[in-house]
C-alpha positions in Angstrom: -14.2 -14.3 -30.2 -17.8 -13.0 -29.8 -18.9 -15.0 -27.5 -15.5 -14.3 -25.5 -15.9 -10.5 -25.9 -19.5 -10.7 -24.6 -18.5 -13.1 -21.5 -16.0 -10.8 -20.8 -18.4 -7.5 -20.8 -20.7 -9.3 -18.4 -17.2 -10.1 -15.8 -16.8 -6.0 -16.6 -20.4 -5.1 -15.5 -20.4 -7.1 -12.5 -16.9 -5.6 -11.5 -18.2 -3.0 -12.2 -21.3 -2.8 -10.2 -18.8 -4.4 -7.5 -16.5 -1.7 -7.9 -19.2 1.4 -7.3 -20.8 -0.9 -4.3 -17.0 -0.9 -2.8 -17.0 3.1 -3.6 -19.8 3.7 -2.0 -18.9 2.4 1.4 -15.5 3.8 1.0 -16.9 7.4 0.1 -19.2 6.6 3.7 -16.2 5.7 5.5 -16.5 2.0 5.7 -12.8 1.5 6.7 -12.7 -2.1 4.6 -13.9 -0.9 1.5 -11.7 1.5 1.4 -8.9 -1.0 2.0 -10.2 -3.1 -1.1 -10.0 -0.1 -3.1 -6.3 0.6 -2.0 -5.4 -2.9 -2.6 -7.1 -2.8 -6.4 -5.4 0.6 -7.3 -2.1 -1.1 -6.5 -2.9 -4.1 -8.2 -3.6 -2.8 -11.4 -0.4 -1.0 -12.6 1.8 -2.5 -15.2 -1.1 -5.8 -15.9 -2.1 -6.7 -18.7 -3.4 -9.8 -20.5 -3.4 -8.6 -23.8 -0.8 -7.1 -27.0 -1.4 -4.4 -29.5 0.7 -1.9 -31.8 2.4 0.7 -29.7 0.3 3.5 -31.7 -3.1 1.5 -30.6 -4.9 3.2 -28.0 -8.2 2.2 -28.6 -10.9 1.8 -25.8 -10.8 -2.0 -24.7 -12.0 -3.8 -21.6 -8.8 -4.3 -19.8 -8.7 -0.2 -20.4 -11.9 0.6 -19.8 -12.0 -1.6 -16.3 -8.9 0.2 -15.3 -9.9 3.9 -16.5 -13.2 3.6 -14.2 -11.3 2.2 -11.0 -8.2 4.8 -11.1 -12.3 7.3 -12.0 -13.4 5.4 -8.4 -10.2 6.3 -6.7 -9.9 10.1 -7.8 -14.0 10.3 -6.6 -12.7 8.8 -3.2 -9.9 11.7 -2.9 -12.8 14.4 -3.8 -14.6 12.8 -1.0 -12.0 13.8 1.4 -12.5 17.1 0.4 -10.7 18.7 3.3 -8.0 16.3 3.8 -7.6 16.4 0.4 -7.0 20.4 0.7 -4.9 20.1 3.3 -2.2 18.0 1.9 -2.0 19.9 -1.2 -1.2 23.6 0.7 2.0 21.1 1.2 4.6 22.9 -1.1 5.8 19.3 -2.2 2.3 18.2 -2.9 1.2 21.4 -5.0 4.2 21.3 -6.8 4.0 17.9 -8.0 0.3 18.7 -9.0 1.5 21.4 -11.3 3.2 19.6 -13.2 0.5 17.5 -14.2 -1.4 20.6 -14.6 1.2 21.4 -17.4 1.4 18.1 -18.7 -2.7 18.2 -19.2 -2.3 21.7 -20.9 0.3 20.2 -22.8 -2.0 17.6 -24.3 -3.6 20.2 -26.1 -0.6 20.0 -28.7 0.1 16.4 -28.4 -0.1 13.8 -31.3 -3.8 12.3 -29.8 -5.1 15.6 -27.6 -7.7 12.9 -26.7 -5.6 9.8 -25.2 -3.4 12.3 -23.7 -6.1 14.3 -21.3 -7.5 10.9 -20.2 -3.9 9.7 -19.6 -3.2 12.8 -17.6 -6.7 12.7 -15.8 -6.1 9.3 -14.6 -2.3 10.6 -13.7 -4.6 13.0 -11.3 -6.4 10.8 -10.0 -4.1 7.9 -8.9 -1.9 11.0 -7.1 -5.2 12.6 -5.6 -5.9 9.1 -4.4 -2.8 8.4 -2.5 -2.5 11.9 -1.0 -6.0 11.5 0.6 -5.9 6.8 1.3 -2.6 7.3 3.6 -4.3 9.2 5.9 -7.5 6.6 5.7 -5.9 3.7 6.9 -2.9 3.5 9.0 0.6 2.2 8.1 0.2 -1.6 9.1 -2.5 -2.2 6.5 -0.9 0.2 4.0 2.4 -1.8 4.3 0.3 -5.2 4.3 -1.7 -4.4 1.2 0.6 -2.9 -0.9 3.1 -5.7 -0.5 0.3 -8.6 -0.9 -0.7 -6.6 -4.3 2.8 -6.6 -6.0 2.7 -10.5 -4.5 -0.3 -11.2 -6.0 0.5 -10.0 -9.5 4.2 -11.8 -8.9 2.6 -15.1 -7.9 0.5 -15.5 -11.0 3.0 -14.1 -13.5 5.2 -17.3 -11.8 2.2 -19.8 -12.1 2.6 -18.7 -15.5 6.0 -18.7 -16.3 6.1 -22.8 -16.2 2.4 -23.5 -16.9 2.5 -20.8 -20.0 6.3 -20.0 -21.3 5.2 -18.9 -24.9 3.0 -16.4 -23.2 4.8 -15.6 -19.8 8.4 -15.2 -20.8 9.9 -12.7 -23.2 10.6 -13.1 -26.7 13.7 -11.5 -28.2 15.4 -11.2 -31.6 18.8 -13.0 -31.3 21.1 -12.9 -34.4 17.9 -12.2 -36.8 15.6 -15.3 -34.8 12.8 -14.3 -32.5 13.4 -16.4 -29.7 12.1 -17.4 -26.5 14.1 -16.3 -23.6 14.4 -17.1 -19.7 13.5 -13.7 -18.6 9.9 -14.0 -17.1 7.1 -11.2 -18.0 4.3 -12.9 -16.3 0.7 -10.7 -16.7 2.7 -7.4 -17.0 4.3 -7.6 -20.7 7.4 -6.8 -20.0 10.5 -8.1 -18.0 11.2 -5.0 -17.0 8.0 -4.1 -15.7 7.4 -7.3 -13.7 10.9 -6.8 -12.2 9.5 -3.5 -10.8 6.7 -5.0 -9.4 8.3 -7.4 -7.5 11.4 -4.3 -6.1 8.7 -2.3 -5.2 6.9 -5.5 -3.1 10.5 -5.9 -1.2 10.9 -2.5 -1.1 7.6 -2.2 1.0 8.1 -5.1 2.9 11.4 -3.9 4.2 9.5 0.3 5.0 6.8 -1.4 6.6 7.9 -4.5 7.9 8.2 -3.9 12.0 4.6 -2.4 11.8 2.7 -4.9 9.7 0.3 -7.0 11.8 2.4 -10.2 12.6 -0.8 -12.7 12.6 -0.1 -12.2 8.6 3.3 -12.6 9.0 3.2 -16.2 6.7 1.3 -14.0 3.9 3.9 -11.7 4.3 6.6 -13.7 3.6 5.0 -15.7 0.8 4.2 -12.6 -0.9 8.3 -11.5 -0.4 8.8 -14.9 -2.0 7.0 -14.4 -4.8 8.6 -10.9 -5.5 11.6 -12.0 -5.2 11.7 -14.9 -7.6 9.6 -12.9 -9.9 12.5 -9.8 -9.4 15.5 -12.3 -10.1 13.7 -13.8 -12.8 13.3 -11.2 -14.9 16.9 -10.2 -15.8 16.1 -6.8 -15.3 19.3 -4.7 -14.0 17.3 -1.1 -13.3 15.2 -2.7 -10.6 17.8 -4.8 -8.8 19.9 -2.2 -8.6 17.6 0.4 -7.6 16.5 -2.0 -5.3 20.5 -2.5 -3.7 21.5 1.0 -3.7 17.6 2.3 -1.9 18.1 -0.2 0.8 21.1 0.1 1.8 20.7 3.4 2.3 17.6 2.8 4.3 19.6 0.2 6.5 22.6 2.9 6.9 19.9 5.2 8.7 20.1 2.5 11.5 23.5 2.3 11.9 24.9 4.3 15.1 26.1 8.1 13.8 29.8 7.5 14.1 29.8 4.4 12.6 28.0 5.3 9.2 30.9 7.2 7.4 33.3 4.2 8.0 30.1 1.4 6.7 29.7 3.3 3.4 33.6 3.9 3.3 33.9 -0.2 3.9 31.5 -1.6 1.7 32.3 1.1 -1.6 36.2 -0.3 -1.1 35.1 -3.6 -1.2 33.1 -3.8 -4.1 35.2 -1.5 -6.1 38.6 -4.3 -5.1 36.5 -7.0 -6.0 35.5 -5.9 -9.2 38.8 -4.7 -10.0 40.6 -8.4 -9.2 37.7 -10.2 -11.1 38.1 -8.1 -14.1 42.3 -8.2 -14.5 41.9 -12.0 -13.7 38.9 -13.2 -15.4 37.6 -9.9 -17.5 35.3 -12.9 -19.5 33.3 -13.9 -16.4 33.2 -10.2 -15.3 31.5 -9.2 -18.1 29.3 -12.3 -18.6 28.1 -11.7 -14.8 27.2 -7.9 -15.7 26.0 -8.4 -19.2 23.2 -10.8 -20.9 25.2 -11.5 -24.1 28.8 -11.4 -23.1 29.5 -8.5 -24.6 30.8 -5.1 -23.0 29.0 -3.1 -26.1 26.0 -3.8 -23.9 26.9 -2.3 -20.8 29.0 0.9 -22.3 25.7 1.6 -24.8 23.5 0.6 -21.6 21.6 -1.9 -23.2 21.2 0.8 -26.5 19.6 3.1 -24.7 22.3 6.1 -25.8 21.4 5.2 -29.1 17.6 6.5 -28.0 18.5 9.3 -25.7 20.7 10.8 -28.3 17.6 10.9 -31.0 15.2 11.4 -28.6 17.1 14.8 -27.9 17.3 15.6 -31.5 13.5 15.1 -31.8 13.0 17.4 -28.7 15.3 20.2 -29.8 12.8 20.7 -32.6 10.3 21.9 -29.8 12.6 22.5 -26.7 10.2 25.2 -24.7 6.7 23.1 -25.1 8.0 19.3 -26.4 5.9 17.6 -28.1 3.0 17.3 -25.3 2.3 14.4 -22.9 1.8 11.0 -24.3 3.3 12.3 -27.8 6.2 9.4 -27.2 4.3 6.7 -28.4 3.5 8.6 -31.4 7.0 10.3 -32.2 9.6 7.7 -31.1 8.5 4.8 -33.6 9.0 7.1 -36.4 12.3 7.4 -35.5 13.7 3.5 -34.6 15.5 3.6 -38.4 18.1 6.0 -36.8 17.8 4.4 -33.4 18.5 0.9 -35.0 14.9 -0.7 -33.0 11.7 0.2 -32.4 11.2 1.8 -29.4 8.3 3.9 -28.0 9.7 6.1 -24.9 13.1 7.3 -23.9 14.3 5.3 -21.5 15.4 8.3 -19.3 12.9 10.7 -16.7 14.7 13.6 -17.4 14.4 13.0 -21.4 10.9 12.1 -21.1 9.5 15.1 -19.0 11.9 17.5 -21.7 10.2 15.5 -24.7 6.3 15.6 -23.5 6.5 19.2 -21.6 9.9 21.3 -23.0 11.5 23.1 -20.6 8.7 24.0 -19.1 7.8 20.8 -17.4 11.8 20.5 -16.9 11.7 23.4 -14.4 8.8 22.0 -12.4 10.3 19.2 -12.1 13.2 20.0 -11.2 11.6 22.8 -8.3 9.1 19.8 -7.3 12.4 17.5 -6.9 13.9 19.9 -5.1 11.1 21.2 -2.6 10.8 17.1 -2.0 14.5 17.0 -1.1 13.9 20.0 1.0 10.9 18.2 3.1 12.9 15.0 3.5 15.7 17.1 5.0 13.7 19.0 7.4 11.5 16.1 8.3 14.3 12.8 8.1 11.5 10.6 6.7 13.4 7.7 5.4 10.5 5.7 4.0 9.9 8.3 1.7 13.2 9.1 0.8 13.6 5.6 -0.2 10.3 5.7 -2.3 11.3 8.6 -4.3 15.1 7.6 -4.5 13.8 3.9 -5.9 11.6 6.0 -8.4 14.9 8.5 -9.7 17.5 5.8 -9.4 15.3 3.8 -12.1 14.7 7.2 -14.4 18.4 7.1 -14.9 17.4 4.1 -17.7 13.5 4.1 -18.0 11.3 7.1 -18.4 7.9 5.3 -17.6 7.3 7.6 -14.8 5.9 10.4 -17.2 4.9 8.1 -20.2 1.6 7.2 -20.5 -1.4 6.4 -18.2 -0.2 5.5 -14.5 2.3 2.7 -13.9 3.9 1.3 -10.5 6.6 3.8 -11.0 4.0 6.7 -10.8 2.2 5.0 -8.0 5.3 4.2 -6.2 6.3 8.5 -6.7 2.9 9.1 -5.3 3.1 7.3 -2.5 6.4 8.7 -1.6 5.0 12.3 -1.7 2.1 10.8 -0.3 3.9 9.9 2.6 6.4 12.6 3.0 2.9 15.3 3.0 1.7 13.6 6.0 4.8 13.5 7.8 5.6 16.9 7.2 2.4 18.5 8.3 3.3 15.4 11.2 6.3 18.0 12.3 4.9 21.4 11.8 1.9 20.1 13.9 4.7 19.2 16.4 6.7 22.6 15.9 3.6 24.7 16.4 0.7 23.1 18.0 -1.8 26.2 17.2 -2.0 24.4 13.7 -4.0 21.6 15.6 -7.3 23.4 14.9 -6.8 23.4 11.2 -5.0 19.8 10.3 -7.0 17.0 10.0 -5.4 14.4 12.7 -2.7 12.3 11.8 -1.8 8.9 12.2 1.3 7.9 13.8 4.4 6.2 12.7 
């Protein structure tokens, strides 16, 4: 073990003398090393090749590697100082900001005020990061990298997943027996996380598909491959839906005006005839298609997660205007799982989880930053991020990693969505009233 600790803080310092090499040049404005950078952020959300206790958050390699590259991407936004600047005078931008302001006053309180500010920091960061990076490289190679880094992860979590099954499939406790499953978890630890990675890979290859660089087009489509095996794979419901419901409302967009109202009219009848027939003529299939055990419990409790939202509310009403401050979830919810019936160590639900870390304080900046987004989508008719942010809400409905800890693809995928939606915005005002040129950094095109 020593000698594996040691060989693995010598990979660490030459990453990490890598890492502030690639900083460097991307600070300069060596185009490529800020590429890598991009393509390393991405990559890094939701891995991890190691399991603790959910209360341990002790300082580790595998944290310590990933708390100095999200460090390297916040010092990359400061050194876009005035692009920086001018995405956050965006109303969408500065609202989302504040609420990680309040979320890293709200540490103050929390369980750990130490893990909590470095959790929030590196929430700052990551968002800083992709306010300033989509205006550093243009949409081809931001489609192109972000989909090859969900691939990447997917492709080894599937090497895995026959080479390694103890290690790369999920273990569950079936009628008191912990038991290997089917449902692939890969380098990610989770099935649900790995099925996120490999929505939001599809998800990116079908927002930037007709601009990626077509001499990659084989990558490409190895790496949609990968994500989609990796997707189906690991069971996991939130993401595939997400993933259904996000593009087909991105492929309706297409659709001719007159004919979209009789599309979405079409294809709700259909599936809501077909489900009725298969249910009064086979109800057993029907519910062994939509459920892992066969049994309706699962889908009516949605997968026990009323059973958590209901005393996850209990344990916020005890602190409704502050919570319990951000991060405070891992600490709180375990104590709990005797009236929950499991252990469990976050609610399972955005809304819940901004109420539990923040009160209803971080409620109503949430609610006026999801609202000022709305507003900016409307006036602008950006569908790609539309679609990011609707992926990112449709899966709060059942997970609340958004908010939980340090960043995950669900944060990252929020980001870029705002990200995205900033640029195009200042995009139309620019457009709308060209005396603005002077003070607007340029802006690439879509």
């Amino acid at each position: 073990m020593e000698q594996l600790n040691s060989n693995l803080a010598f990979v660490l310092a030459i990453g990490g003398l890598a890492g502030a090499l690639v900083l460097a040049l991307a600070c300069a404005g060596h185009r490529t090393a800020a590429k890598i950078l991009f393509f390393l952020v991405v990559a890094s959300f939701d891995v991890t090749f190691r399991n603790r206790g959910y209360g341990d958050k002790g300082l580790d390699l595998q944290v310590l590697a990933k708390l100095l590259l999200w460090g390297a991407a916040g010092l990359f936004a400061l050194s876009r100082a005035n692009r920086l600047l001018s995405a956050l005078s965006e109303p969408a931008a500065a609202a989302w900001l504040l609420l990680l302001g309040w979320f890293a006053a709200s540490s103050v309180y929390a369980p750990n005020p130490i893990f909590s500010s470095v959790a929030v920091a590196s929430l700052c960061a990551v968002f800083l990061f992709f306010l300033t990076i989509v205006r550093e490289i243009d949409d081809s190679w931001l489609g192109s990298l972000a989909l090859l880094a969900a691939g990447t992860v997917c492709a080894i979590s599937l090497v895995g997943y026959f080479v390694s099954p103890d290690t790369m499939r999920l273990w569950s406790w079936i009628d008191g027996s912990l038991v290997r499953t089917s449902r692939i978890v890969g380098i990610t630890g989770h099935a649900n996380a790995i099925g996120g990675i490999g929505a939001f890979g599809i998800l990116i290859a079908r927002i930037f598909w007709s601009v990626m660089d077509s001499r990659g087009a084989w990558l490409h489509v190895a790496a949609v491959a990968c994500c989609l095996a990796a997707l189906l794979l690991s069971q996991s419901r939130t993401p595939i839906g997400g993933l259904l419901v996000v593009l087909g409302c991105y492929q309706l967009m297409y659709f001719r005006k007159g004919t979209r109202p009789m599309v979405v009219l079409g294809v709700l009848t259909s599936v809501a005839f077909g489900l009725i027939i298969l249910f009064t003529y086979d109800a057993e299939t029907t519910i062994s298609l939509l459920t892992r055990s066969g049994d309706l419990q699962e889908i009516l409790t949605v997968t026990g997660r009323t059973a958590i939202w209901g005393a996850v509310l209990d344990l916020w009403s005890e602190s409704p205007i502050l919570g319990w401050g951000y991060g405070s979830s891992t600490y709180i919810i375990p104590k709990i799982s005797a009236s929950i019936g499991f252990v469990v160590a976050q609610s399972h639900n955005l809304i819940i989880q901004v109420m539990l870390s923040g009160g209803v304080v971080a409620l109503t900046i949430f609610t006026a930053a999801a609202v000022i987004s709305l507003r900016a989508v409307l006036r602008t008719h950006d569908a790609a991020s539309a679609t990011l942010l609707g992926f990112v809400f449709i899966g709060g409905l059942t997970e609340g990693a958004v908010f939980n800890n340090t960043p995950d693809l669900s944060f990252a995928t929020l980001s870029l969505g705002v990200a995205l939606l900033v640029r195009r915005s200042q995009a139309v005002r620019l457009a709308e009233e060209p005396e603005m040129a002077v003070s607007l950094p340029p802006v690439r095109a879509r």
